[in-house]
C-alpha positions in Angstrom: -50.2 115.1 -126.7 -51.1 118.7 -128.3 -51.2 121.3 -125.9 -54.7 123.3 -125.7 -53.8 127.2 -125.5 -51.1 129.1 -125.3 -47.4 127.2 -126.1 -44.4 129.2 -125.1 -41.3 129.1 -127.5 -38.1 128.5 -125.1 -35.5 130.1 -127.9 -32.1 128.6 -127.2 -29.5 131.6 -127.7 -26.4 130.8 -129.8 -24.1 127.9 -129.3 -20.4 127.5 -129.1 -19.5 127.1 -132.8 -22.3 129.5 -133.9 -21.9 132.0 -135.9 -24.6 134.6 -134.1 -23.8 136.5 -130.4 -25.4 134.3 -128.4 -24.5 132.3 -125.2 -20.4 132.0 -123.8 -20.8 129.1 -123.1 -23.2 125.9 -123.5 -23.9 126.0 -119.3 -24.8 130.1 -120.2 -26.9 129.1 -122.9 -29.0 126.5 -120.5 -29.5 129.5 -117.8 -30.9 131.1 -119.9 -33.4 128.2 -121.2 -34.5 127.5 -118.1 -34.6 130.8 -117.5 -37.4 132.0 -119.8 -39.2 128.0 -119.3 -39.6 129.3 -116.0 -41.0 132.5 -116.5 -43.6 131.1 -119.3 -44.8 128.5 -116.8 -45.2 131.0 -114.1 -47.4 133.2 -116.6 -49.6 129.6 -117.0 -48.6 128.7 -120.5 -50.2 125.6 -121.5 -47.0 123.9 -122.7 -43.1 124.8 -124.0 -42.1 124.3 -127.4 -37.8 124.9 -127.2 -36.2 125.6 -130.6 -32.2 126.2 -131.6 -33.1 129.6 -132.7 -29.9 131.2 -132.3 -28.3 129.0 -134.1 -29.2 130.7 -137.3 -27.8 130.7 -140.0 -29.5 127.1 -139.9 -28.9 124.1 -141.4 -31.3 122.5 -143.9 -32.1 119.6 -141.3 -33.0 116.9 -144.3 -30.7 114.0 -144.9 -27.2 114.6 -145.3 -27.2 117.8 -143.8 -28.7 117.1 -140.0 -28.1 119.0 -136.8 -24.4 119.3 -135.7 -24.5 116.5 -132.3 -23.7 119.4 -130.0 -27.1 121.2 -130.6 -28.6 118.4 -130.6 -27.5 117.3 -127.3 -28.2 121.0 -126.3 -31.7 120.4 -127.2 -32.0 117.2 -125.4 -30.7 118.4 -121.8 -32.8 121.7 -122.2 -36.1 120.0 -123.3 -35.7 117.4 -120.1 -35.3 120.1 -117.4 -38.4 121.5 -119.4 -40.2 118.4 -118.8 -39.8 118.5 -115.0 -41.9 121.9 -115.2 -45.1 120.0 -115.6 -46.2 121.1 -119.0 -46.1 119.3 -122.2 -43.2 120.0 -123.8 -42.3 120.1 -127.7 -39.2 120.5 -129.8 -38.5 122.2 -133.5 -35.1 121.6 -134.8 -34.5 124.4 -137.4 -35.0 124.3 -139.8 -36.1 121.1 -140.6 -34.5 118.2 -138.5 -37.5 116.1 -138.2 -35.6 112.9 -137.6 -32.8 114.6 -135.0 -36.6 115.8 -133.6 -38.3 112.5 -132.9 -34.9 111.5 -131.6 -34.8 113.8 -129.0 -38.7 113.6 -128.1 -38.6 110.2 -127.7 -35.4 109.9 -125.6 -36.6 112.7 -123.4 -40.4 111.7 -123.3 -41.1 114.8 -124.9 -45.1 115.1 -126.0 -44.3 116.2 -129.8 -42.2 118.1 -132.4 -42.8 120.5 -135.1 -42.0 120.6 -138.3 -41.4 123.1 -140.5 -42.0 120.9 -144.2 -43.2 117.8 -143.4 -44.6 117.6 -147.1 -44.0 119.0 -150.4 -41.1 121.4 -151.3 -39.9 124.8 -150.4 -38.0 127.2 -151.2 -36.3 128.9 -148.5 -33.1 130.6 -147.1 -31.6 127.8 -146.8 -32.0 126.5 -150.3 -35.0 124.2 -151.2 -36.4 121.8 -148.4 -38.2 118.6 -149.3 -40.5 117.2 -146.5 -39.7 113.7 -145.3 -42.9 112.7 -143.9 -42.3 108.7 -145.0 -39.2 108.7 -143.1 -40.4 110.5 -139.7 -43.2 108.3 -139.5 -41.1 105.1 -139.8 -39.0 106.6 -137.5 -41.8 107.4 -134.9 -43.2 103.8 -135.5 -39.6 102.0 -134.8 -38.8 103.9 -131.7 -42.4 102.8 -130.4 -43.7 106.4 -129.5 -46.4 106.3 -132.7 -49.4 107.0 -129.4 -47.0 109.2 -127.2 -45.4 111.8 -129.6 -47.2 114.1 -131.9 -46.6 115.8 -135.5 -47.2 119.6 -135.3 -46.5 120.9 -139.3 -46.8 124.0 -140.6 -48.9 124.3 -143.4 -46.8 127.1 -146.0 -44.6 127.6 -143.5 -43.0 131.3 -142.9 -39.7 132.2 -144.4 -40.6 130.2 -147.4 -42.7 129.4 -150.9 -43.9 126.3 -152.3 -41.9 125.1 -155.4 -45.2 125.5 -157.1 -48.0 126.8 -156.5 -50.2 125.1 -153.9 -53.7 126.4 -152.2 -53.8 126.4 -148.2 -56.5 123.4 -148.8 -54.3 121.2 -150.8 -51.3 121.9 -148.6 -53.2 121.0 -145.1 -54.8 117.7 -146.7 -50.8 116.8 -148.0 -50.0 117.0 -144.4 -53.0 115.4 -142.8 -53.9 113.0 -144.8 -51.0 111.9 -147.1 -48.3 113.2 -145.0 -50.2 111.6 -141.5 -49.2 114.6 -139.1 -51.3 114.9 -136.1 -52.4 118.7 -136.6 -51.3 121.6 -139.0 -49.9 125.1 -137.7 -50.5 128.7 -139.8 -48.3 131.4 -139.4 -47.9 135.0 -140.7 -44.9 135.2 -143.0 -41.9 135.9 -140.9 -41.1 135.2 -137.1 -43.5 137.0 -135.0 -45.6 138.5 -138.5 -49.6 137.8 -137.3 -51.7 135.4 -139.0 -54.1 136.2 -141.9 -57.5 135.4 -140.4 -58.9 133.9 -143.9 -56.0 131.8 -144.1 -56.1 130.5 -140.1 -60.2 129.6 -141.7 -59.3 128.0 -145.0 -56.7 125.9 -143.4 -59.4 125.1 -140.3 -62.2 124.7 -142.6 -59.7 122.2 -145.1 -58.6 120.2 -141.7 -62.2 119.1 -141.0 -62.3 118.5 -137.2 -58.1 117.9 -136.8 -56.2 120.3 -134.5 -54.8 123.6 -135.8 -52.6 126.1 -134.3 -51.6 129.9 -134.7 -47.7 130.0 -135.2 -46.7 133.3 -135.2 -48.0 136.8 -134.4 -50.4 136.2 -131.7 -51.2 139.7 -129.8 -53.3 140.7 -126.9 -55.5 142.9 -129.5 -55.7 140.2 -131.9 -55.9 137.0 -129.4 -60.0 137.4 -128.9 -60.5 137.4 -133.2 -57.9 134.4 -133.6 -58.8 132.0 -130.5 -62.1 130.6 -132.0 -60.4 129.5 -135.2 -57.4 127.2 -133.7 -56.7 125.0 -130.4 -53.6 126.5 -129.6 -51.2 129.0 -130.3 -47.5 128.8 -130.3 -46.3 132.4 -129.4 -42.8 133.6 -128.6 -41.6 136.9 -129.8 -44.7 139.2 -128.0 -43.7 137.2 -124.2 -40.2 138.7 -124.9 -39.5 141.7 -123.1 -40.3 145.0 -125.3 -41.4 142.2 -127.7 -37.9 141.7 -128.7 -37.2 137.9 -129.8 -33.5 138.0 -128.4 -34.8 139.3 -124.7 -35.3 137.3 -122.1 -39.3 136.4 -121.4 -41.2 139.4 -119.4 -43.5 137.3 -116.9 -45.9 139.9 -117.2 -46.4 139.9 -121.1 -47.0 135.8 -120.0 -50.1 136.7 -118.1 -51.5 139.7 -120.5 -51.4 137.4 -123.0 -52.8 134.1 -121.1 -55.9 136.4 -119.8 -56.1 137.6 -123.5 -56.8 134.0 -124.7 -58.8 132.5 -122.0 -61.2 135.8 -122.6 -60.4 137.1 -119.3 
């Protein structure tokens, strides 16, 4: 299932054994999950994505080089007390743990995962990441959630370049048609950077009819421009308070930004 509207990113803080300030503790860390699910759902988000994002600096996710088990199992507790909020909920394993992903979504009943390459090949901080869509959708087939967990991928994702060059057409159609994800997401270039509006419409325009979402850098001021051109928007950093992605989430920013999508 793909949330319609607004999707509220639940950023776990750092682990023990990370290398970032983050969390004392892994019952500190789930506090303060919980803590911000809370607040998003009280501000009527549509749905909660939760992410390892303090776990930077990340691994690359692909095979041989997957999650370490404890933020994994981090993940899985936090994305189940998610669940009993009453909103779909999603997870991202960072940077590109698509098969730890559909793990956890289909242990916890989770409605779907994103992923950052899901096809082609990029070149990020982390070195260059190949997509394995052929093995996440084998993997969503033989754990028998193909109808009950969806594929959210980003189309040029942020924080990284294609090997070679690729238009925002031919990337959407790898990930759509040839890679089978269930909708594409466009972000600006960095965590919490806004989206280019022609590039939100070439990618829409290129996905004929399939779902696409804003990934980053969704404002109040620019909410009523963006909202015709996507289904949903995953937004994190602006909830934060001060519109700082380490604070906790500000239930007022929630509803501004809520009544700035619906129109109100």
């Amino acid at each position: 299932m793909i949330p319609r509207g607004l999707i509220g990113v639940v950023h776990l803080p750092g682990l023990p054994g990370d290398p970032g300030a983050g969390a004392a503790t892994f019952s500190d860390a789930y506090d303060h999950a919980h803590a911000d699910a809370e607040a998003l759902v009280a501000g009527g988000v549509a749905g909660l994505i939760v992410e390892n994002f303090g776990s930077a600096p990340f691994v690359k996710g692909c095979a041989g080089d997957r999650l370490p088990p404890w933020q994994a199992a981090a993940l899985a507790l936090v994305t189940r007390e998610c669940r009993a909020l009453g909103v779909p909920v999603g997870v991202n394993c960072l940077r590109n743990d698509a098969h730890t992903a559909m793990g956890i979504a289909a242990a916890c009943e989770l409605d779907f995962i994103r992923v950052n390459v899901h096809s082609g090949a990029y070149v990020t901080d982390q070195g260059v990441i190949e997509g394995e869509a052929a093995a996440t959708l084998r993997l969503r087939r033989l754990l028998g959630v193909d109808e009950r967990v969806a594929i959210l991928a980003d189309v040029l994702v942020k924080h990284a370049a294609p090997l070679a060059p690729l238009t925002p057409e031919a990337a959407t159609r790898d990930c759509l048609d040839r890679g089978h994800a269930d909708a594409v997401i466009v972000s600006g270039s960095g965590t919490g950077e806004p989206v280019d509006a022609e590039l939100l419409e070439r990618v829409r325009k290129a996905a004929s009819g399939r779902p696409v979402l804003i990934g980053s850098g969704l404002t109040p001021g620019n909410a009523p421009r963006l909202r015709p051109l996507a289904e949903a928007a995953i937004v994190g950093t602006w909830l934060k308070v001060g519109g700082r992605v380490h604070a906790p989430v500000d239930p007022e920013r929630v509803k501004r930004m809520v009544a700035a999508w619906a129109g109100d």
